[in-house]
TIKERO-512144 format. One record per atom (N, C-alpha, C, CB): residue in one letter; x, y, z. Coordinates in steps of 0.05 Angstrom, whole numbers, padded with zeros to 5 digits, always signed. Glycine has a CB too. Example, Ala and Ser with C-alpha at 12.3 -4.5 7.8 and 13.67 -1.06 7.14 Angstrom:
# TIKERO-512144
a+00264-00114+00156 a+00246-00090+00156 a+00264-00066+00156 a+00226-00089+00181 s+00257-00045+00142 s+00273-00021+00143 s+00258+00001+00157 s+00282-00012+00114 
END
This chain:
# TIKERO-512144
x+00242-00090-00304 x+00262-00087-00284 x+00284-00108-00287 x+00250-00088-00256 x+00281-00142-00300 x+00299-00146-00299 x+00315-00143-00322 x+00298-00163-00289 x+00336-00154-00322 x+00350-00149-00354 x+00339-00157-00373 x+00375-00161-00359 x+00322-00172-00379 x+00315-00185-00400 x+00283-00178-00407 x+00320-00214-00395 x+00271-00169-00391 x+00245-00152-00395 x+00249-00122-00398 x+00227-00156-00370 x+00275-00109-00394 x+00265-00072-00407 x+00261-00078-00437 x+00297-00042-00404 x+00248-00058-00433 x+00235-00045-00464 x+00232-00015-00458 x+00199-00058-00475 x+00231+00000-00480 x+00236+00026-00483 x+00216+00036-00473 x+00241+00035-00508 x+00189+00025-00474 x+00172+00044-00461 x+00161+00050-00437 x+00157+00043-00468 x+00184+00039-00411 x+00185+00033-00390 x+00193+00057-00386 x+00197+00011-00382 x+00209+00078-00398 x+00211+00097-00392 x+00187+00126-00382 x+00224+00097-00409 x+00169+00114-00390 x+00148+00130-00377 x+00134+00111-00354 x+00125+00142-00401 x+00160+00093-00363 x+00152+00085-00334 x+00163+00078-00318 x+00139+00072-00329 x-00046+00038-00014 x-00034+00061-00001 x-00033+00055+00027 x-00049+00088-00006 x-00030+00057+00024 x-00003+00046+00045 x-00012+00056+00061 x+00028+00053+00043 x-00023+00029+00070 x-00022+00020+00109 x+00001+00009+00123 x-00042-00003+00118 x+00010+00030+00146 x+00037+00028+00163 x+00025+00005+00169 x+00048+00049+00189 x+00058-00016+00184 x+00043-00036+00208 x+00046-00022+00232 x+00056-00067+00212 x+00028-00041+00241 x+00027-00036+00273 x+00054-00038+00289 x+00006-00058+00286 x+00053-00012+00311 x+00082-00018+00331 x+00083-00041+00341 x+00088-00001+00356 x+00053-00044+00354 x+00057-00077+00370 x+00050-00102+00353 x+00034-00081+00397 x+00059-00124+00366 x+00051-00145+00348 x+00021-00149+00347 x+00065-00170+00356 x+00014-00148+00372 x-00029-00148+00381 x-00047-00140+00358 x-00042-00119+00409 x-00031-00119+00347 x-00051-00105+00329 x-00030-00101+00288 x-00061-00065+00352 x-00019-00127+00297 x-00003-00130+00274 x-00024-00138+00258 x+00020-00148+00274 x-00042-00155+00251 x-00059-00170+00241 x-00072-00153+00228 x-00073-00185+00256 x-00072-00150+00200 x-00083-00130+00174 x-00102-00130+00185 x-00087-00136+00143 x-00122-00106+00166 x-00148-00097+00168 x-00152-00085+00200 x-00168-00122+00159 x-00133-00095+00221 x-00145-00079+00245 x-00140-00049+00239 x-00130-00087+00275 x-00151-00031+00255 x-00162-00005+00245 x-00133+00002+00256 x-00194+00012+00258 x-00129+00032+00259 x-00111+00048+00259 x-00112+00078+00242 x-00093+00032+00252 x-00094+00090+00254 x-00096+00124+00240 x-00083+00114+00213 x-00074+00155+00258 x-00073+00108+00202 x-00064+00105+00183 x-00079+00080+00155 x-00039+00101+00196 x-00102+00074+00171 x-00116+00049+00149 x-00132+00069+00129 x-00142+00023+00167 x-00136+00091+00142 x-00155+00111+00108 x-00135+00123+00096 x-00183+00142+00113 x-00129+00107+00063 x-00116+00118+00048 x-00106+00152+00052 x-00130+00112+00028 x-00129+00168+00056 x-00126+00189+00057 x-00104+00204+00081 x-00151+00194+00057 x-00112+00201+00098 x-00089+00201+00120 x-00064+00191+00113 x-00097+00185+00143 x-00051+00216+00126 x-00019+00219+00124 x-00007+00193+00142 x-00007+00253+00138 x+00007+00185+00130 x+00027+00151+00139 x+00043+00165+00153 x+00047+00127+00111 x+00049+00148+00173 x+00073+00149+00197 x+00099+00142+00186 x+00068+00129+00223 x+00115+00153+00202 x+00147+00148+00197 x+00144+00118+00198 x+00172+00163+00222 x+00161+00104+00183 x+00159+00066+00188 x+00181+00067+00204 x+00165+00039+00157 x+00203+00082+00215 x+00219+00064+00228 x+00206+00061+00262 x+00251+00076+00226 x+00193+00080+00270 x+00187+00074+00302 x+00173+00051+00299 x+00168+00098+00321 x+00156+00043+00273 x+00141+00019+00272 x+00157-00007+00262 x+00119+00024+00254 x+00186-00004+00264 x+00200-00022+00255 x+00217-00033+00241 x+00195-00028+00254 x+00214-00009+00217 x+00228-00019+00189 x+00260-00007+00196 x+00211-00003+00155 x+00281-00015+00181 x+00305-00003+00175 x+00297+00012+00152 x+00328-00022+00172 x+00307+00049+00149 x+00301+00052+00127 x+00326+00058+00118 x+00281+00069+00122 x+00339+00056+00094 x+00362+00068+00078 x+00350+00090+00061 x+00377+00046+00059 x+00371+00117+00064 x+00367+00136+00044 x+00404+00131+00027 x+00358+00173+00063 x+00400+00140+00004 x+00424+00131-00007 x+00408+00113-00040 x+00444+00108+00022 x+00440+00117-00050 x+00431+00101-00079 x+00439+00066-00078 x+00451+00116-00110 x+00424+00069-00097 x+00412+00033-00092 x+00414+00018-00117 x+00376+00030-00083 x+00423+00004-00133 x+00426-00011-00161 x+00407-00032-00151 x+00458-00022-00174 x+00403-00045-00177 x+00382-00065-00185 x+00408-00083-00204 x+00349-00048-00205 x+00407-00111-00206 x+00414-00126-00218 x+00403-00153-00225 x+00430-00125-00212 x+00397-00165-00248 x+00377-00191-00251 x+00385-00203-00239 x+00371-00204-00272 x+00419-00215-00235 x+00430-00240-00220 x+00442-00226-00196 x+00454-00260-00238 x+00437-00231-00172 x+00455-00224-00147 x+00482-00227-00149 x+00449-00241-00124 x+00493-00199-00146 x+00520-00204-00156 x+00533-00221-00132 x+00537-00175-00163 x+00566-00229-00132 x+00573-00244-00107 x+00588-00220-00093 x+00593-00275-00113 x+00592-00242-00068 x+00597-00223-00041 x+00632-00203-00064 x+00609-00254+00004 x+00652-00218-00076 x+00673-00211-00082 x+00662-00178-00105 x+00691-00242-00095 x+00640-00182-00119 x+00627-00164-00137 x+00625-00140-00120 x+00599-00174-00149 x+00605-00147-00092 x+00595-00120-00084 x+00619-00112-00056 x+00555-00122-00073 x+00641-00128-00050 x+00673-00116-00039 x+00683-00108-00055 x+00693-00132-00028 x+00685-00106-00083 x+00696-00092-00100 x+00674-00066-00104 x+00702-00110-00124 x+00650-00071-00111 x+00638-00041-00103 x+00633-00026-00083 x+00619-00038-00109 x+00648-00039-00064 x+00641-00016-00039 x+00648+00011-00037 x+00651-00022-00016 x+00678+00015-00062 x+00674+00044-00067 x+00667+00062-00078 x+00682+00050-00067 x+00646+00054-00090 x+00627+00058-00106 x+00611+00077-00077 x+00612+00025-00121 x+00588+00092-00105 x+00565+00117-00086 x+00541+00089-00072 x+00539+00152-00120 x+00540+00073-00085 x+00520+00064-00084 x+00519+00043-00057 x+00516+00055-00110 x+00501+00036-00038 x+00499+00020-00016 x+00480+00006-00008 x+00503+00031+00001 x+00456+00007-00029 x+00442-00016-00028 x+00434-00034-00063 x+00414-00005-00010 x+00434-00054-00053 x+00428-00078-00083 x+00402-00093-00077 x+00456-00106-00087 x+00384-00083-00103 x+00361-00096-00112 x+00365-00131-00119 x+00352-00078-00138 x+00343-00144-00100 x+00360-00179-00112 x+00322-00187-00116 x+00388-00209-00074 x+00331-00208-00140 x+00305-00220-00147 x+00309-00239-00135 x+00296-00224-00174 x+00289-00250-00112 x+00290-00270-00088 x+00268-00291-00089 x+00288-00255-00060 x+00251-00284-00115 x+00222-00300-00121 x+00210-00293-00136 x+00203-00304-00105 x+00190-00314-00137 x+00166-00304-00155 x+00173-00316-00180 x+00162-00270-00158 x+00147-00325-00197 x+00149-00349-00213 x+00154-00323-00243 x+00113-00375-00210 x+00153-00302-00245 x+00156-00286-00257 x+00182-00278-00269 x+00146-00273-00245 x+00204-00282-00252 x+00228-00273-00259 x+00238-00274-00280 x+00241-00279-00249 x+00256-00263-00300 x+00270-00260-00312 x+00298-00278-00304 x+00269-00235-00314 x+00305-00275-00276 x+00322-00295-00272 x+00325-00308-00255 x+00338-00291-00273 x+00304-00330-00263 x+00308-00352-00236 x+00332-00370-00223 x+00292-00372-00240 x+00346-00364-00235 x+00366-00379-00228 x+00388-00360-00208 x+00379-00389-00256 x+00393-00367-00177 x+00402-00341-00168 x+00427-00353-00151 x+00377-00322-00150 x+00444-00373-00160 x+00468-00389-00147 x+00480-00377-00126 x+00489-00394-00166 x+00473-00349-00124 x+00495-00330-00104 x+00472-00330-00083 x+00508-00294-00117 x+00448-00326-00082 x+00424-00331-00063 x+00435-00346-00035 x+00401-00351-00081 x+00430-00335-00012 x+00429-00350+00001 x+00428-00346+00036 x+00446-00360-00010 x+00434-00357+00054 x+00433-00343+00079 x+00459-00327+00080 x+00431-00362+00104 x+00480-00338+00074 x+00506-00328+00077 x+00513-00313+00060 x+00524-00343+00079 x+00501-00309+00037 x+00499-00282+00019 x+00491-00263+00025 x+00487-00280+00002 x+00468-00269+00052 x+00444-00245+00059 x+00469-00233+00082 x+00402-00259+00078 x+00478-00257+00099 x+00490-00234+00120 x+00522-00228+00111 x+00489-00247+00155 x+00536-00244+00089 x+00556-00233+00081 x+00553-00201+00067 x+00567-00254+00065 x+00533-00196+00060 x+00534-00164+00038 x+00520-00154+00066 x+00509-00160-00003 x+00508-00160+00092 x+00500-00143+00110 x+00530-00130+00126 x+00477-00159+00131 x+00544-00159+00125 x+00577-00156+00137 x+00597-00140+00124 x+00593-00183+00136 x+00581-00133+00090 x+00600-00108+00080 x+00588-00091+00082 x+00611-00105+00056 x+00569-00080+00090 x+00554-00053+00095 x+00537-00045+00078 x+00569-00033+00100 x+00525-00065+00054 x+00500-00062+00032 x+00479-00072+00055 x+00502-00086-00001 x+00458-00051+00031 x+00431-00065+00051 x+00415-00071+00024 x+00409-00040+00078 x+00393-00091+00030 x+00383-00111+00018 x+00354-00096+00005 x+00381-00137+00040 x+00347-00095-00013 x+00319-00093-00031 x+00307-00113-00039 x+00321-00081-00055 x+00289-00132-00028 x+00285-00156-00034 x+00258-00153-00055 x+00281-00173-00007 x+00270-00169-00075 x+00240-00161-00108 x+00234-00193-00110 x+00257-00144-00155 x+00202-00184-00112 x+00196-00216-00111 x+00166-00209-00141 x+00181-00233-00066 x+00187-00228-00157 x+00164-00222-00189 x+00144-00245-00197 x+00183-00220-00221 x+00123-00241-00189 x+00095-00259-00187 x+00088-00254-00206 x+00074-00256-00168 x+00064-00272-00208 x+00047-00274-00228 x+00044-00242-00239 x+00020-00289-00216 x+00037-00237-00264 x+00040-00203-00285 x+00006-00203-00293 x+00069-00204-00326 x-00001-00178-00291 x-00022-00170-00307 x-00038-00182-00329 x-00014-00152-00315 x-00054-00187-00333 x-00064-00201-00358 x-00063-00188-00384 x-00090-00209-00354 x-00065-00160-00378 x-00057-00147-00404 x-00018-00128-00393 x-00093-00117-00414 x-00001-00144-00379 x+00011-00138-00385 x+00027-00131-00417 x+00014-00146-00371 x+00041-00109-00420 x+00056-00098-00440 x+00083-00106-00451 x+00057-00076-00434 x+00097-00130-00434 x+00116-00137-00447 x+00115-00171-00452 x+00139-00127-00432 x+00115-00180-00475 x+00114-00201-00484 x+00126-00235-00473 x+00124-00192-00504 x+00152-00214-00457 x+00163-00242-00436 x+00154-00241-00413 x+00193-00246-00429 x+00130-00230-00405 x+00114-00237-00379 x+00086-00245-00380 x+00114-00215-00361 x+00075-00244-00409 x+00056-00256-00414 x+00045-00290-00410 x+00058-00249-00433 x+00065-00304-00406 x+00066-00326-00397 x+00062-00333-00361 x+00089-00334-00410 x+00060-00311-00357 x+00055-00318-00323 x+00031-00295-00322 x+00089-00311-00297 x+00008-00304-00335 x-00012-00280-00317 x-00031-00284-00291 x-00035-00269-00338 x-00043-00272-00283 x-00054-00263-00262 x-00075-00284-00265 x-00059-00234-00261 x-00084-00303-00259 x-00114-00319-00263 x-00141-00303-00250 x-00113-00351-00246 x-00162-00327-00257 x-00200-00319-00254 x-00193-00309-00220 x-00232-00356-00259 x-00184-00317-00207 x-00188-00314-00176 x-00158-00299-00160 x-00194-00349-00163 x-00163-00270-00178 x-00141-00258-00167 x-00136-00245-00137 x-00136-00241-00183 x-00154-00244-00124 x-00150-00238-00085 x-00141-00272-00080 x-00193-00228-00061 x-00147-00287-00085 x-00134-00310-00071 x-00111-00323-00084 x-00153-00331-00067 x-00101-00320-00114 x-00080-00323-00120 x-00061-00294-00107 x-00082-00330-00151 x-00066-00277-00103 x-00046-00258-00094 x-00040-00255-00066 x-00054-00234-00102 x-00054-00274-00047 x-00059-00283-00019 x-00042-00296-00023 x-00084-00294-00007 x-00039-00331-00043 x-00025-00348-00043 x+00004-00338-00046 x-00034-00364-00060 x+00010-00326-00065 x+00036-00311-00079 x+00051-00298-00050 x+00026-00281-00106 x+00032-00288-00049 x+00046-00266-00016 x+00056-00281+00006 x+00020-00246+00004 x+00041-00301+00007 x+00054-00326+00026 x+00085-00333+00022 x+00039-00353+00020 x+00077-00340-00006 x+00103-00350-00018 x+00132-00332-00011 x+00098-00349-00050 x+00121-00301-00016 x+00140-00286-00018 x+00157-00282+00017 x+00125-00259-00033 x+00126-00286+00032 x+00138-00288+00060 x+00164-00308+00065 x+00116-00298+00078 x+00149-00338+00059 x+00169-00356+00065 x+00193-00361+00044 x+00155-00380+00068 x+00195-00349+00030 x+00217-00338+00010 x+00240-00328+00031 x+00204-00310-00012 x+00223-00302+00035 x+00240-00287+00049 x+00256-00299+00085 x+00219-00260+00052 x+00239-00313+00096 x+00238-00324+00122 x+00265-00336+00115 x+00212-00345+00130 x+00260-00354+00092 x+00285-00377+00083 x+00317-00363+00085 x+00279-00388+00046 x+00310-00335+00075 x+00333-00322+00069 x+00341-00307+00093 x+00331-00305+00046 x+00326-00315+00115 x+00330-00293+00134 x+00332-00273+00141 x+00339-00293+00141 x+00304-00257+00129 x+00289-00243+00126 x+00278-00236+00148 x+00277-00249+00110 x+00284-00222+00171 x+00262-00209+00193 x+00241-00202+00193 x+00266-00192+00201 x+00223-00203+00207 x+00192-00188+00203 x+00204-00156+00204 x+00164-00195+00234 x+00189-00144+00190 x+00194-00112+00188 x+00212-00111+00166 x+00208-00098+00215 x+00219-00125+00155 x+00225-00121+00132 x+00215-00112+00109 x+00229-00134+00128 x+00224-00100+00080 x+00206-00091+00063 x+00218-00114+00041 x+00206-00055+00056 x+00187-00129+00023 x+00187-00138+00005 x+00173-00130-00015 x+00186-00154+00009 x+00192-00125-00037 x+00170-00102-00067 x+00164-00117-00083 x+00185-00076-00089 x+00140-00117-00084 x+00128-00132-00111 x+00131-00124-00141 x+00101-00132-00108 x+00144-00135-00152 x+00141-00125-00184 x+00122-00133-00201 x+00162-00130-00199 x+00109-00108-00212 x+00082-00113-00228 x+00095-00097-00257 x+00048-00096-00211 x+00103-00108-00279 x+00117-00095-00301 x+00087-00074-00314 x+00133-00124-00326 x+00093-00058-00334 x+00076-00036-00343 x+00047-00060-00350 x+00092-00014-00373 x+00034-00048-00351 x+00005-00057-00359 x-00020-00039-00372 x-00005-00067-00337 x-00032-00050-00386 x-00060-00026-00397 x-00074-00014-00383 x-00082-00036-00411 x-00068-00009-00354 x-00081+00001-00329 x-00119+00004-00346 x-00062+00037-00316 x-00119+00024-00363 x-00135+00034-00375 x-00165+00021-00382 x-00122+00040-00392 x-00161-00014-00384 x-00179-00032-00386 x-00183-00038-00368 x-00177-00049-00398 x-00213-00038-00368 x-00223-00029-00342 x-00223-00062-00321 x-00260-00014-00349 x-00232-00087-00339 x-00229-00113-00325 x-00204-00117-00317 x-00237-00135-00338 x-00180-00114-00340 x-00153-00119-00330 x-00152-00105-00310 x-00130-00113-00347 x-00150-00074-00312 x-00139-00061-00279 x-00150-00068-00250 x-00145-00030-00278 x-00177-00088-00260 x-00197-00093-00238 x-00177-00121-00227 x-00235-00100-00251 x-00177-00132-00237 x-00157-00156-00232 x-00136-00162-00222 x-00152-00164-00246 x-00123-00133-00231 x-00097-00135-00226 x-00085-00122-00199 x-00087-00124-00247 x-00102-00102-00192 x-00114-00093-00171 x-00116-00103-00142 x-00132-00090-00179 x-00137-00122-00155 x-00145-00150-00137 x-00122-00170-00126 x-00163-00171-00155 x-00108-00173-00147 x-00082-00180-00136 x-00063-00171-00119 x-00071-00183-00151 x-00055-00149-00128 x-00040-00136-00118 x-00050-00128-00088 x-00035-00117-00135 x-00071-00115-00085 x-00087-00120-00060 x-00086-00149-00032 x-00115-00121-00074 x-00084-00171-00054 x-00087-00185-00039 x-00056-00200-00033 x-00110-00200-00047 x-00038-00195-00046 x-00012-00196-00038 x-00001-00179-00015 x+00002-00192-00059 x-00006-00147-00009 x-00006-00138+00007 x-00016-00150+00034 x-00013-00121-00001 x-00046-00154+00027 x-00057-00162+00054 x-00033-00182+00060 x-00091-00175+00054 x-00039-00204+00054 x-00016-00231+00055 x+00016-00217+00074 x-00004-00241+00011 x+00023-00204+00054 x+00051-00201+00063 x+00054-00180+00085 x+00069-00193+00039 x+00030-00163+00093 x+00033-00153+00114 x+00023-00160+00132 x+00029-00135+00113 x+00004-00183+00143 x-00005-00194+00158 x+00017-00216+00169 x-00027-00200+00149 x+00038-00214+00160 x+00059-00237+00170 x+00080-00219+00180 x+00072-00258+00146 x+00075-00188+00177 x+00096-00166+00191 x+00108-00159+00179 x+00113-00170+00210 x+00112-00161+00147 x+00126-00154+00129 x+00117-00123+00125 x+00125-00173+00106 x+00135-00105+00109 x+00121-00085+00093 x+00124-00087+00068 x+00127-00060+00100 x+00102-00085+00060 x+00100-00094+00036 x+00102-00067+00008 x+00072-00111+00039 x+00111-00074-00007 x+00124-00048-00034 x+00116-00059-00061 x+00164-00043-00037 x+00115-00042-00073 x+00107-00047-00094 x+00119-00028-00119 x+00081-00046-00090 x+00136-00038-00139 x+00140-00031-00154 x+00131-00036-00187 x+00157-00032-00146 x+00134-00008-00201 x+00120-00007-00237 x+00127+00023-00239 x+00077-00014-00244 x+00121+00014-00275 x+00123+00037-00290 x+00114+00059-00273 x+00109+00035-00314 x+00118+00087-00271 x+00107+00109-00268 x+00077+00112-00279 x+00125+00127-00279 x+00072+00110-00306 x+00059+00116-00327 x+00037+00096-00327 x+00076+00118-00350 x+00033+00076-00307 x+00028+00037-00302 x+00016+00039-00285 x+00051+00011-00294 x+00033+00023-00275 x+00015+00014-00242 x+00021+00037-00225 x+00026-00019-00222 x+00041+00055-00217 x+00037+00073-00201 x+00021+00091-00208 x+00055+00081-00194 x+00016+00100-00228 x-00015+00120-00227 x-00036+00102-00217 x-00027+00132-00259 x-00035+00081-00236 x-00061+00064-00223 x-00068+00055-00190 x-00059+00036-00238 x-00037+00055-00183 x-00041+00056-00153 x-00052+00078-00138 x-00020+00051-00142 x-00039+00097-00141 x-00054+00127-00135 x-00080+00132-00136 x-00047+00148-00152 x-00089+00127-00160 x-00115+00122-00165 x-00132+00111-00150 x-00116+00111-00181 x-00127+00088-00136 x-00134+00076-00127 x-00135+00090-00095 x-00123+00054-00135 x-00110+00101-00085 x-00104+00108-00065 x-00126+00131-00060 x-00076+00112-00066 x-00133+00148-00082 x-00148+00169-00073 x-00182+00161-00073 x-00140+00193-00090 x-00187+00144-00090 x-00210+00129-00087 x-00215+00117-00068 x-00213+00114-00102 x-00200+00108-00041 x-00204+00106-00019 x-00195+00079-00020 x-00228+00115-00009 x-00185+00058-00029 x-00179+00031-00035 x-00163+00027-00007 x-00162+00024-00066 x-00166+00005+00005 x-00142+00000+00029 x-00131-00028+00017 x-00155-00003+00068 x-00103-00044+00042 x-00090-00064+00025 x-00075-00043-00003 x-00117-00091+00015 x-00065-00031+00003 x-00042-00018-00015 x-00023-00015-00008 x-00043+00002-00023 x+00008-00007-00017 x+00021-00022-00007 x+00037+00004+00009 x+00034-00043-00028 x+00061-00011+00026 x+00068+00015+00044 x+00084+00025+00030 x+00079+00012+00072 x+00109+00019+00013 x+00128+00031-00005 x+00116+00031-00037 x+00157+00015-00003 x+00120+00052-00051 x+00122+00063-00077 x+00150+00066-00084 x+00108+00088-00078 x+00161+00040-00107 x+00187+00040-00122 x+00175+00055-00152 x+00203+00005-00126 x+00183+00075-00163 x+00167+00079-00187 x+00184+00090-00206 x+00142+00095-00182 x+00183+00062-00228 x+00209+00084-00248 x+00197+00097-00275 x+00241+00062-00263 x+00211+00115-00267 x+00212+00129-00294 x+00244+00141-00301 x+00189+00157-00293 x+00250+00133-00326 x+00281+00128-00335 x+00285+00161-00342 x+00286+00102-00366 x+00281+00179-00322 x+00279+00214-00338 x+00319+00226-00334 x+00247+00246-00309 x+00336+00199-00324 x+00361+00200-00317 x+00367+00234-00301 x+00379+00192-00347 x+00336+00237-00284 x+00343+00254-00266 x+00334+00243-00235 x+00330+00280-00274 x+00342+00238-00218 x+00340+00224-00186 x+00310+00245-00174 x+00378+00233-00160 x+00295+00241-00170 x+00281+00251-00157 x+00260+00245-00144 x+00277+00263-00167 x+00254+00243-00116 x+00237+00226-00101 x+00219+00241-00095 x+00246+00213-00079 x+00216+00266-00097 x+00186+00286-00090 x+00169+00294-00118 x+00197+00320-00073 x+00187+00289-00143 x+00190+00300-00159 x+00170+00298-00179 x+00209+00297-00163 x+00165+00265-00172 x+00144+00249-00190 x+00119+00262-00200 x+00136+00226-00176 x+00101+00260-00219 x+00089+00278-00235 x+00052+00258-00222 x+00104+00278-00277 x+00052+00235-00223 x+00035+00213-00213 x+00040+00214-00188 x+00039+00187-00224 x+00051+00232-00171 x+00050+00228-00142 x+00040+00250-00133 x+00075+00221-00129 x+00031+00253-00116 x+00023+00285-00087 x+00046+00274-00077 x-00012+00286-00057 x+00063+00296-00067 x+00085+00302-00049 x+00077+00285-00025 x+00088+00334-00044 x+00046+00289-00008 x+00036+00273+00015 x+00028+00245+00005 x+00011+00288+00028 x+00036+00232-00014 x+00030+00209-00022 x+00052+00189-00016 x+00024+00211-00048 x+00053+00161-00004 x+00077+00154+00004 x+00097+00164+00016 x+00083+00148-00008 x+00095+00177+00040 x+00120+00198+00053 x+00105+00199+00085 x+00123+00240+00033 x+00122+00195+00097 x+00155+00202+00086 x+00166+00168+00092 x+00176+00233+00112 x+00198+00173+00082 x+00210+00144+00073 x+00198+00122+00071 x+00227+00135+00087 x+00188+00128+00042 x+00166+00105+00028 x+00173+00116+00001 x+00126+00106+00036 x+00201+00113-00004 x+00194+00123-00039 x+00223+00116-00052 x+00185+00166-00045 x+00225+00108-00064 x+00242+00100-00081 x+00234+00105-00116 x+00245+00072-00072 x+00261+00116-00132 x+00255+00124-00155 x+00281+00111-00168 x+00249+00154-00157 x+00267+00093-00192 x+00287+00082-00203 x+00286+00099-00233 x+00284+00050-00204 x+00310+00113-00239 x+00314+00135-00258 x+00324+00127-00279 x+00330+00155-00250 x+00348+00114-00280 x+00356+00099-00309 x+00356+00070-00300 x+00390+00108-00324 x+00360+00060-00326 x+00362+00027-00328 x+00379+00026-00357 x+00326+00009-00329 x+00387+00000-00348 x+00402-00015-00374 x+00435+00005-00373 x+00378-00010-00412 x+00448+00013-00355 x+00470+00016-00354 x+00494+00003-00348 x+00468+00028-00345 x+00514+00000-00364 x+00535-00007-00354 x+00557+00001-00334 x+00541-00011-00368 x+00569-00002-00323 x+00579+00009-00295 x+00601-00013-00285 x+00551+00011-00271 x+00632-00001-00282 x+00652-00016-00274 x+00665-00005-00244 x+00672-00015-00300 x+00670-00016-00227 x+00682+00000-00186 x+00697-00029-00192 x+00649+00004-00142 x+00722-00022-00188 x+00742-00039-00173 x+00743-00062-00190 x+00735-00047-00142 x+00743-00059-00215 x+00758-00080-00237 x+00729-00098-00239 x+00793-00102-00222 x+00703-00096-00233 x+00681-00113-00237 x+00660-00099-00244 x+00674-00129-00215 x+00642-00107-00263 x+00626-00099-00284 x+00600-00113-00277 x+00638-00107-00312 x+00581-00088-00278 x+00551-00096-00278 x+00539-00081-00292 x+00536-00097-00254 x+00516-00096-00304 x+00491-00087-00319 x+00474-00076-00301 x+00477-00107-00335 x+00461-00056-00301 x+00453-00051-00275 x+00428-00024-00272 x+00481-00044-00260 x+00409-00019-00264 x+00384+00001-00254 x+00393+00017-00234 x+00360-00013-00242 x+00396+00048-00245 x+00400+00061-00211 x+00382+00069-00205 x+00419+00083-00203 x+00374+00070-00175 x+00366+00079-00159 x+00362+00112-00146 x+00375+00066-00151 x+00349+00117-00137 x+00350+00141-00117 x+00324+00126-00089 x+00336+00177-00137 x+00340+00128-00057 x+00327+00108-00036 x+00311+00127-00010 x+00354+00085-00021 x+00298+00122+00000 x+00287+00133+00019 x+00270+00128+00023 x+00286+00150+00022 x+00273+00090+00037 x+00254+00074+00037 x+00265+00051+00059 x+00247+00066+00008 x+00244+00031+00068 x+00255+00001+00079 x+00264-00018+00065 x+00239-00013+00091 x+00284-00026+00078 x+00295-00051+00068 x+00295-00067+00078 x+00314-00053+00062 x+00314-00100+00070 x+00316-00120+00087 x+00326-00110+00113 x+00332-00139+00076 x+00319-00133+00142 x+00326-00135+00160 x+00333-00164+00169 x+00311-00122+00170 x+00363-00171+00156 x+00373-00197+00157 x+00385-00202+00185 x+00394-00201+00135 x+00373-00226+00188 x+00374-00243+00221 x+00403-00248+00227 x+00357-00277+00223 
END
């Protein structure tokens, strides 16, 4: 997802609502919606802002003058890498409180990606250096924290959605997927027990089957949004081949279709992932 991690074979490549009240915000409490199986509630009566509409991805947050020059552009929300020891680009100078509510003051809404620790048998070579360790429920507890107070910093509301990026992986091995799993699991718990909603994005062909998988095996601690690309440079959010139509829905789905495009609105130029949205986003204070 970010610029410097696509690779070509990205191209092939459950969610527990929160609670309305805060009383029964606290994960693991029961609810109609904690068995995977059961159909998920609309998120906004439970809180979230959702945006339907197209959405770009960019490694560096462009500046407020970048996305006033794209405002006439189709597109109205921007993917920002906000954490996570994982990134591709840590360095994010435009980051900030007054970034968050200056692009809220032009009428973008916010996709907050936070890239943690990667798979142990992740598939791309520049994320191999950050894997997943022996004690992955409590490093993915820790991470999720992080991603909270990440977000807090940036002024980040509770009810907000933060997506985790997990790049493609060997799902297929059976310890890796066990691991990775575990993680991912336990980042959810984490980040939804602080009121966040928590998302999760990967390959199609990756971690979102493997999530599914999981989802129908009855697994809970999964996450409430499904970002899932597959580069088929056709938009389609029901469409997905690794999804049931009743899987993540309704507005829980986001499909990122191409990547690595170039793209010029109003004399300024980005490298850039599109989108197709119908999902939560930030909810900047």
């Amino acid at each position: 997802m970010d610029r410097r991690k696509k690779i070509r074979w990205k191209i092939v490549g459950c969610a527990v609502g929160l609670s309305a009240t805060p009383a029964t915000l606290i994960v693991g409490a029961p609810s109609a919606a904690s068995s995977p199986a059961a159909a998920l509630p609309d998120p906004r009566p439970l809180g979230a802002k959702v945006f339907r509409g197209w959405a770009l991805d960019t490694c560096h947050a462009p500046s407020l003058e970048t996305l006033r020059a794209w405002s006439g552009s189709r597109y109205g929300a921007v993917g920002v890498y906000y954490g996570g020891r994982g990134r591709a680009c840590p360095s994010q100078p435009n980051l900030s409180v007054s970034w968050m509510r200056g692009t809220r003051a032009l009428g973008w809404r916010v996709l907050p990606i936070y890239v943690g620790s990667q798979s142990p048998c992740v598939r791309n070579k520049n994320k191999k250096h950050v894997p997943i360790g022996d004690k992955p429920w409590s490093q993915g507890r820790k991470e999720g924290k992080d991603a909270v107070n990440r977000a807090k910093a940036l002024a980040l509301k509770k009810r907000s959605a933060l997506y985790l990026d997990m790049e493609a992986y060997d799902q297929w091995r059976t310890k890796c997927a066990k691991t990775t799993l575990s993680f991912i699991r336990g980042w959810n718990r984490e980040v939804r027990s602080h009121g966040y909603f928590p998302g999760f994005y990967s390959s199609a062909e990756s971690g979102v089957l493997h999530l599914e998988q999981a989802r129908e095996a009855g697994k809970h601690d999964l996450p409430s949004v499904m970002w899932f690309a597959r580069w088929s440079g056709k938009a389609s959010l029901s469409g997905e081949p690794v999804l049931p139509k009743s899987a993540w829905h309704p507005h829980r789905r986001i499909h990122q279709y191409v990547g690595n495009v170039t793209e010029t609105h109003g004399g300024r130029t980005l490298q850039i992932d599109r989108n197709k949205v119908d999902a939560p986003v930030a909810i900047i204070d």
